[in-house]
N, C-alpha and C positions, 0 to 999 in steps of 0.2 A: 212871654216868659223870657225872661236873660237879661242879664247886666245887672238886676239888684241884687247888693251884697246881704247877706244876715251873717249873723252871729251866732255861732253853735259848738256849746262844749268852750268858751271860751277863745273860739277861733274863727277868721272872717272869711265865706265860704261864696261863691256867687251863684245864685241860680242860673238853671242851664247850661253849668258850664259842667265838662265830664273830668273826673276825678278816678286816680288809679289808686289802687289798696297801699294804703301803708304797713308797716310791720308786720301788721296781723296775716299779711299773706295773701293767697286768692290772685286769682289770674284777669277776676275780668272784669271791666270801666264800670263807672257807675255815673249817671246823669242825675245833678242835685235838681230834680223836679218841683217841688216844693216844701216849703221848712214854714211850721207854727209852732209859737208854744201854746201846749195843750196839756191840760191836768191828767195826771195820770201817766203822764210818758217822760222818763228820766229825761231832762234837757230838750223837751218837746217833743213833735212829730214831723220825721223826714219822709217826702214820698221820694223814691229814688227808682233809675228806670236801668236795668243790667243791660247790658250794652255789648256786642261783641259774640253773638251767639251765631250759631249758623237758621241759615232758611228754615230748617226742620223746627229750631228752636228760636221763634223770634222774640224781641225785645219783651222782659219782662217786669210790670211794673213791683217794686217792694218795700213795703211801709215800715220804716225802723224807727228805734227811738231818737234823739240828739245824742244822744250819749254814747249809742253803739256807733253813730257816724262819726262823731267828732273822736274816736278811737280809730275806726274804721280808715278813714278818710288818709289817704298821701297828696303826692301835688295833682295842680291841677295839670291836665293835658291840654294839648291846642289840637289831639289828633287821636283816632283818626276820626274823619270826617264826620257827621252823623246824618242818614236820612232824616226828614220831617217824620215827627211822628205823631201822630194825631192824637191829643190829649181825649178827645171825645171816644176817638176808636177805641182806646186803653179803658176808658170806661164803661162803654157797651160789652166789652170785652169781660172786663170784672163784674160787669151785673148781670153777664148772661151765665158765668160760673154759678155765681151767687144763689140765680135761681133755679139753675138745674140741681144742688145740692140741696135746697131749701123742698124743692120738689121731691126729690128723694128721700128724703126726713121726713113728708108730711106723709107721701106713700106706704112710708112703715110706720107712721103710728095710726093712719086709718086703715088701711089694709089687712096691716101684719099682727096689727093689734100690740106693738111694740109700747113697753110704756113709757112716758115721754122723759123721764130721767133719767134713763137707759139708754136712749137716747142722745138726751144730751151726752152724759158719760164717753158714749162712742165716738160722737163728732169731736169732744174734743180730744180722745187718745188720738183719732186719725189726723186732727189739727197737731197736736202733738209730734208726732210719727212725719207729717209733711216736714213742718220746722225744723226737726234733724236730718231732712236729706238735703232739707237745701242747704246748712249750714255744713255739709259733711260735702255738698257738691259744688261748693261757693268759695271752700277753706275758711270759712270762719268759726269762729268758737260758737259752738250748742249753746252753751248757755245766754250767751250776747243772744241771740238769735231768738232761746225760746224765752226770754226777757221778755224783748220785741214784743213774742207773740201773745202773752200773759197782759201784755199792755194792752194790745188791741182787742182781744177777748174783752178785757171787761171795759174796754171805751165803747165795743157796740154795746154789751151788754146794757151799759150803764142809759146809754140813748136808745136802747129798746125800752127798758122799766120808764121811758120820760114817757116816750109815745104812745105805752101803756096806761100809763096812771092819766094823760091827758085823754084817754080814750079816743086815740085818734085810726087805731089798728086792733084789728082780735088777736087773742094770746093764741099761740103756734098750737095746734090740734082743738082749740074751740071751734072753729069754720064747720 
């Protein structure tokens, strides 16, 4: 990763390289990790890595649209330095969230006897309720933010119904 340039929002951005906030405000670097255009996501999909956190809170990966970055986005920096950071790690990291939560959802609808649209309803107020603190603990606008998150919602969604209908996984509380 680094050195190739893409194009986003109309403006030439280089991967890998760390970028401080423009206008919009917010304190802290953002690492252009990876950038596609992808359906469904205003000016595609940015993976972006926050940057500048302490020990307690380390590097955090965050999936935006093009459109919130390419607003987002001021110069680029040469500084400060960045450790390696292991793309692999970042995503054991996101797939062990992923299925402690998933675990948690299946526990209350076989357990608790929760029904599973009530369910869903919950995960996404509490997706919801995430998406405004971090836009509220980031300095960014809420609504850019839960944009984002209305995007990615239904981009799994959308590649959950594929994996479905190919029968390649059971639907969530048929197990």
């Amino acid at each position: 990763m680094g050195g190739e340039l893409v194009a986003i929002g109309g403006r030439e951005f280089e991967l890998g390289a760390v970028y401080a906030p423009g206008d919009r405000g917010g304190s802290r670097l953002r690492r252009l990790v990876a950038y596609a255009p992808a359906e469904g996501w205003r000016g595609g999909r940015v993976e972006t890595l926050i940057i500048g956190r302490t020990a307690r809170r380390p590097p955090f990966c965050d999936v935006v649209s093009g459109a919130w970055w390419a607003r987002w986005a001021g110069e680029r920096v040469a500084g400060p330095s960045l450790e390696a950071v292991d793309d692999d790690e970042l995503e054991a990291q996101t797939r062990a969230a992923t299925e402690a939560i998933r675990a948690t959802v299946m526990r209350l609808l076989r357990e608790d006897g929760i029904h599973p649209q009530l369910a869903v309803l919950a995960v996404a107020r509490v997706a919801g309720e995430l998406g405004a603190d971090v836009a509220h603990a980031g300095g960014a606008g809420a609504a850019a933010i839960l944009g984002d998150l209305a995007d990615l919602v239904r981009h799994a969604g959308q590649a959950q119904h594929e994996k479905l209908e190919a029968g390649t996984m059971p639907a969530a509380g048929s197990a």
